[in-house]
Steps between C-alpha positions, in 0.01 A plus 500: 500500500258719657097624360375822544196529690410814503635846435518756786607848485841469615549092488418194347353212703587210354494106587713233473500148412412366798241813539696722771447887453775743451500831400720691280560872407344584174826703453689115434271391223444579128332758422239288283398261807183354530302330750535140437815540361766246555842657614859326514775662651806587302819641509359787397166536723184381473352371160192347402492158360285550157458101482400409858292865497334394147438152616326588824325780357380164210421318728263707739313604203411135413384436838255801486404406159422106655287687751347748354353179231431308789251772631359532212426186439322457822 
């Protein structure tokens, strides 16, 4: 499973697990990608993972929310 970094004009840069950097053409990935997206590879191409995505995307809210409450509290 890969994460999409960022979006360039032409490719994605995305990191894996172990936080290496690849990049891949836009052209290979859904149409609907997203930074932060999570993407799996199938037999098909590349699709994102809508648990691991919605998960992530779960959790880095909370931790913004935790700081965010934090600084205000201060």
């Amino acid at each position: 499973m890969i994460r999409i970094d960022r979006l360039e004009e032409f490719f994605a840069v995305c990191e894996d697990r172990n936080g290496n950097l690849s990049h891949l053409p836009r052209t290979d990935l859904p149409e609907t990608v997203r930074e932060g997206d999570c993407l799996i590879r199938t037999e098909t191409g590349w699709q994102v993972e809508e648990e691991e995505t919605g998960q992530r995307r779960k959790s880095l809210s909370e931790r913004f929310r935790r700081l965010f409450q934090r600084k205000n509290e201060a």
